[in-house]
RODO-2510 file (C-alpha; in nm, 4 decimals, decimal comma):
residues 218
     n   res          X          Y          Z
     1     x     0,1437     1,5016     1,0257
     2     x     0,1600     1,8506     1,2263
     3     x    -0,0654     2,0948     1,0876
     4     x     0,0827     2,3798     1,2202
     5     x     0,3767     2,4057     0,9577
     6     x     0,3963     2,7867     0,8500
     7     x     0,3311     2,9295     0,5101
     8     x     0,5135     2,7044     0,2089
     9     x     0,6868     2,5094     0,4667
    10     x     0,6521     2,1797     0,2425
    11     x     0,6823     2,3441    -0,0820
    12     x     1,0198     2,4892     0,0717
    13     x     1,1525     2,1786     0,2584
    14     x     1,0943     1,9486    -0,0345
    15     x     1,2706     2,1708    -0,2722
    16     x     1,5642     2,1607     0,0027
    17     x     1,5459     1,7534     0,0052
    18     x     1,5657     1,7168    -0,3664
    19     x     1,8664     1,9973    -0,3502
    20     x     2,0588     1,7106    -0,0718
    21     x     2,0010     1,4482    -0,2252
    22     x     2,1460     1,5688    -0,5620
    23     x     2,4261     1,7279    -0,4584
    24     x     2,4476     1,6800    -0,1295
    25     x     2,4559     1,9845     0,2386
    26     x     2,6964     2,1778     0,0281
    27     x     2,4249     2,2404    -0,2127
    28     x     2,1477     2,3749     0,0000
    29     x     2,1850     2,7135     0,0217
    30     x     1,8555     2,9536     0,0512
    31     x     1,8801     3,0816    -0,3109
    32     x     1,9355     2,7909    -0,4493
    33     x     1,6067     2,6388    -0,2577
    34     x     1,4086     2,9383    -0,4001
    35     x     1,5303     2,8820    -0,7642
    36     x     1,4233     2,5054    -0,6757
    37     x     1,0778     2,5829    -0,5427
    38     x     1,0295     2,8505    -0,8208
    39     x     0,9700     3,1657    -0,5712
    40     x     1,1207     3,4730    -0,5257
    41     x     1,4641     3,5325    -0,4424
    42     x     1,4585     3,6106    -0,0859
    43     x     1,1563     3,3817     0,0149
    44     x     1,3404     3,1127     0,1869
    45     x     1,5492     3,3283     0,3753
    46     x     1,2080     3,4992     0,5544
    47     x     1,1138     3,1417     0,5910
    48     x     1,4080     3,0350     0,7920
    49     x     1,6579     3,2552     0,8706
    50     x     1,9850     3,0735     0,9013
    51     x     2,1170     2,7823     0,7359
    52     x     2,0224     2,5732     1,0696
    53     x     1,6628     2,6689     1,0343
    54     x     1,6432     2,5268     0,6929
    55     x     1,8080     2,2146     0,7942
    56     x     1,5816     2,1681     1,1031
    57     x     1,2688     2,2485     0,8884
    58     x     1,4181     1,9738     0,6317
    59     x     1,4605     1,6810     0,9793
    60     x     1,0937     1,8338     1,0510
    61     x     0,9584     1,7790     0,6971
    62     x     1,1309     1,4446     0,6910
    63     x     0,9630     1,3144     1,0334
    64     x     0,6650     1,3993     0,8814
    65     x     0,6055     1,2028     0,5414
    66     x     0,7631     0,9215     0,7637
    67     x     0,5488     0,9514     0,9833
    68     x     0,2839     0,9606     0,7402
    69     x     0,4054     0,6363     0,5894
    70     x     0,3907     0,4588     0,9811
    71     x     0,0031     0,5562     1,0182
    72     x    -0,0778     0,4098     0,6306
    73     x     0,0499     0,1001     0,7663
    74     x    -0,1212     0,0995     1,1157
    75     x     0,2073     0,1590     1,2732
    76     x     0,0474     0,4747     1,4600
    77     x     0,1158     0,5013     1,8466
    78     x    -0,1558     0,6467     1,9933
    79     x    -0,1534     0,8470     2,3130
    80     x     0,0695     0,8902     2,6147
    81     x     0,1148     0,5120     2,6227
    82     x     0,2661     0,4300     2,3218
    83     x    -0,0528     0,1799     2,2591
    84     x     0,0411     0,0990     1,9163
    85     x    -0,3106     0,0997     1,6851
    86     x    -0,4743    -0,2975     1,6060
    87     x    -0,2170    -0,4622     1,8765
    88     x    -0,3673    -0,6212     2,2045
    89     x    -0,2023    -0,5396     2,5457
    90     x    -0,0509    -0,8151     2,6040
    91     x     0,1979    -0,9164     2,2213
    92     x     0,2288    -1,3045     2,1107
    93     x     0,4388    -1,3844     1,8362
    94     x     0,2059    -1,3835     1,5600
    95     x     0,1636    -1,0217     1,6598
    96     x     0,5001    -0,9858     1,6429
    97     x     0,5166    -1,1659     1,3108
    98     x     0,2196    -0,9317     1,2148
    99     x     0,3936    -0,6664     1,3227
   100     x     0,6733    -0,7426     1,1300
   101     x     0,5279    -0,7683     0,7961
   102     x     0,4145    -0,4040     0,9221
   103     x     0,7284    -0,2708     0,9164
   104     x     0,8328    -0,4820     0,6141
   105     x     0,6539    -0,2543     0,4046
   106     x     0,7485     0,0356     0,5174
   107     x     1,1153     0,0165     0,5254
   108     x     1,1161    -0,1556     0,1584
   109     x     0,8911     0,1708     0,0544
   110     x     1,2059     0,4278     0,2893
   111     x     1,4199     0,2126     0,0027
   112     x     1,2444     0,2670    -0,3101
   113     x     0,9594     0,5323    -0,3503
   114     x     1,1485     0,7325    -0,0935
   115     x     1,4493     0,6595    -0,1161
   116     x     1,5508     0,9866    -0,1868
   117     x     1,4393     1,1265     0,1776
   118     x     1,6366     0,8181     0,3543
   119     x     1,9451     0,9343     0,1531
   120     x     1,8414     1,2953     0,2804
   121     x     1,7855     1,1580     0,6289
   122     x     2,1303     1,0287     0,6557
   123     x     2,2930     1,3428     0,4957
   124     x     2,1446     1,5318     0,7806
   125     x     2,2718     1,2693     1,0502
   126     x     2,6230     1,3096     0,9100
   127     x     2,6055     1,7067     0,9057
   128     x     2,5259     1,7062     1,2677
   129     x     2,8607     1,5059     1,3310
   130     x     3,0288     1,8436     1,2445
   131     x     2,7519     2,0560     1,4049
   132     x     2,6608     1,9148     1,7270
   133     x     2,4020     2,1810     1,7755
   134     x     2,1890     2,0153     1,5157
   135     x     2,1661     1,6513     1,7073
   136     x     1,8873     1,7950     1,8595
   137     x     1,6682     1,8401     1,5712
   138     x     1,7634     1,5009     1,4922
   139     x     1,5652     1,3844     1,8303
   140     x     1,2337     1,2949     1,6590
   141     x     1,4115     0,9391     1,6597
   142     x     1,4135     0,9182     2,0664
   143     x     1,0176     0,9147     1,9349
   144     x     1,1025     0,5704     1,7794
   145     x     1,2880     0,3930     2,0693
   146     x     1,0304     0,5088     2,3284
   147     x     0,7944     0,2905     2,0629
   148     x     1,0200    -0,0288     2,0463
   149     x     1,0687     0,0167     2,3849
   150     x     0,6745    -0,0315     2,4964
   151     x     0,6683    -0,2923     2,1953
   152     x     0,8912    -0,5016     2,3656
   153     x     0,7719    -0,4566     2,7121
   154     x     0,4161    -0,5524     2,6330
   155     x     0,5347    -0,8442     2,4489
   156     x     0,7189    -0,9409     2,7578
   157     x     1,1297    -0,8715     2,6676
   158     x     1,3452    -0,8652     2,9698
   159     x     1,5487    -0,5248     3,0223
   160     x     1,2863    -0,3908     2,6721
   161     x     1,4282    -0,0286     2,7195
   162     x     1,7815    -0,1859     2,6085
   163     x     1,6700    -0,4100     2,3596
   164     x     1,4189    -0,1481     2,2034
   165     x     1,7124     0,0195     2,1457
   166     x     1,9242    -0,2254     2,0129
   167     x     1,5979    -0,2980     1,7379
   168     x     1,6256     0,0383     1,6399
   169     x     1,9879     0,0281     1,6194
   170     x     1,9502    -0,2470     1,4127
   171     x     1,6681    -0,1535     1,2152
   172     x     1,8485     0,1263     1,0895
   173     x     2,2106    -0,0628     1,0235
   174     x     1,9251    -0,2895     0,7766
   175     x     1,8347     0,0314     0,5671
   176     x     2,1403     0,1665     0,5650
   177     x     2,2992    -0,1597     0,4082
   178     x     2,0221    -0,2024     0,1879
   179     x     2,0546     0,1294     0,0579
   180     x     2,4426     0,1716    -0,0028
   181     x     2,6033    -0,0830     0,1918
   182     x     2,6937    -0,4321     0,0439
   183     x     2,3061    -0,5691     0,0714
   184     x     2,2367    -0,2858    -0,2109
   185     x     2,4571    -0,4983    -0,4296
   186     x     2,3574    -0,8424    -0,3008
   187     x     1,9755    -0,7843    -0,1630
   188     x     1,6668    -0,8185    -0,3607
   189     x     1,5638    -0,4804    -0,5759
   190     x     1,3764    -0,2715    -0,3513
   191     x     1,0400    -0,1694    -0,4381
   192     x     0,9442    -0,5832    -0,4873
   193     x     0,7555    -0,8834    -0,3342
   194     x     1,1196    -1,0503    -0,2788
   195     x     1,2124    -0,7242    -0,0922
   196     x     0,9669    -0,7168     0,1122
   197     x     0,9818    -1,0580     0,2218
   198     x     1,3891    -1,0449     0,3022
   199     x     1,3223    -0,7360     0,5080
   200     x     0,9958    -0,9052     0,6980
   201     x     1,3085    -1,1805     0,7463
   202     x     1,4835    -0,9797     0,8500
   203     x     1,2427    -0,7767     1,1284
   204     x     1,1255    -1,1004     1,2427
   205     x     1,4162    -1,2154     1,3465
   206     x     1,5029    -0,9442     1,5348
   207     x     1,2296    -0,9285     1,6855
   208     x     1,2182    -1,2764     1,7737
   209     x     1,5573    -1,2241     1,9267
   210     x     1,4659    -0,9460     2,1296
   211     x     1,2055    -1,0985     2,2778
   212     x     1,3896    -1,3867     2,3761
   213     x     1,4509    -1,4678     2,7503
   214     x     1,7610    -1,4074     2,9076
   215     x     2,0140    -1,6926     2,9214
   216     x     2,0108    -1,8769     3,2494
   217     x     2,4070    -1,8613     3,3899
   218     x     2,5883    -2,1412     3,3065
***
């Protein structure tokens, strides 16, 4: 986690993300993060001046506690390599199956302890379809292909940069349906052993599959 956040930044931001995710952008407005956050009318405002501001500080606060949440679980990637921390150079499966379980844990914890910053997350991903200027904030996820990319590629994957993104593409398609697609109705409870396990399933397999050799031409 950056420490160079300003003044209040998380006292101000996490106001902001429990504003979204009860009533969604329309209700974030700087006076009503103040009220929130119990400061001064006003304070927000000096904090980040426009309504953009606010929203990037809330993508920035965001990146952060998951972030967080990635190092508790030894997900870290370290340096300029994208070495990611307790994997050898060269990935076998049971890494990958390792590595799985990993990211397992997280995701089932995006889906239950904080599942009110994924809702948040995705708020902010469908406000920057109607503000374009804000897809840039939104770029802390190239951080997460460039990661499934190197996975891949030291496990071997032909053509990784593709298929890194295709895990991450399908990665989050998995939370999103677990959260309010059909597998919210139909999935285990999230925040349980059984969750965990269906999403370590459910990683694995990808994984498996996007490690997989190309198909010789027929």
């Amino acid at each position: 986690m950056r420490q160079d956040r300003p003044p209040r930044f998380a006292l101000l931001t996490d106001a902001a993300i429990r504003l979204i995710a009860e009533a969604g952008m329309r209700g974030l407005t700087h006076r009503a993060v103040d009220a929130r956050a119990g400061v001064p009318t006003g304070t927000t405002s000096v904090h980040f001046r426009t309504r953009r501001a606010l929203v990037e500080a809330v993508v920035e606060r965001l990146a952060d506690l998951d972030q967080a949440e990635l190092e508790d679980q030894g997900l870290r990637f370290a340096g300029s390599t994208g070495e990611a921390a307790g994997l050898p150079d060269a990935l076998q499966p049971d890494h990958l199956d390792a590595f799985a379980a990993q990211v397992a844990v997280v995701l089932d914890a995006w889906l239950s302890t904080g599942r009110t910053r994924t809702l948040v997350r995705y708020a902010c991903l469908l406000e920057a379809t109607h503000h374009p200027e804000l897809r840039t904030v939104l770029a802390h996820g190239v951080g997460f292909r460039v990661q499934a990319r190197e996975l891949l590629a030291r496990a071997g994957a032909p053509d990784a940069e593709r298929r890194g993104d295709a895990l991450v593409a399908f990665v989050d398609g998995l939370v999103f349906d677990r959260l309010i697609g059909a597998g919210s109705l139909s999935g285990p409870v999230a925040g349980t052993p059984e969750s965990v396990a269906d999403l370590q399933s459910a990683v694995t397999l990808a994984l498996r599959a996007a490690t997989a050799p190309l198909a010789e031409p027929a």
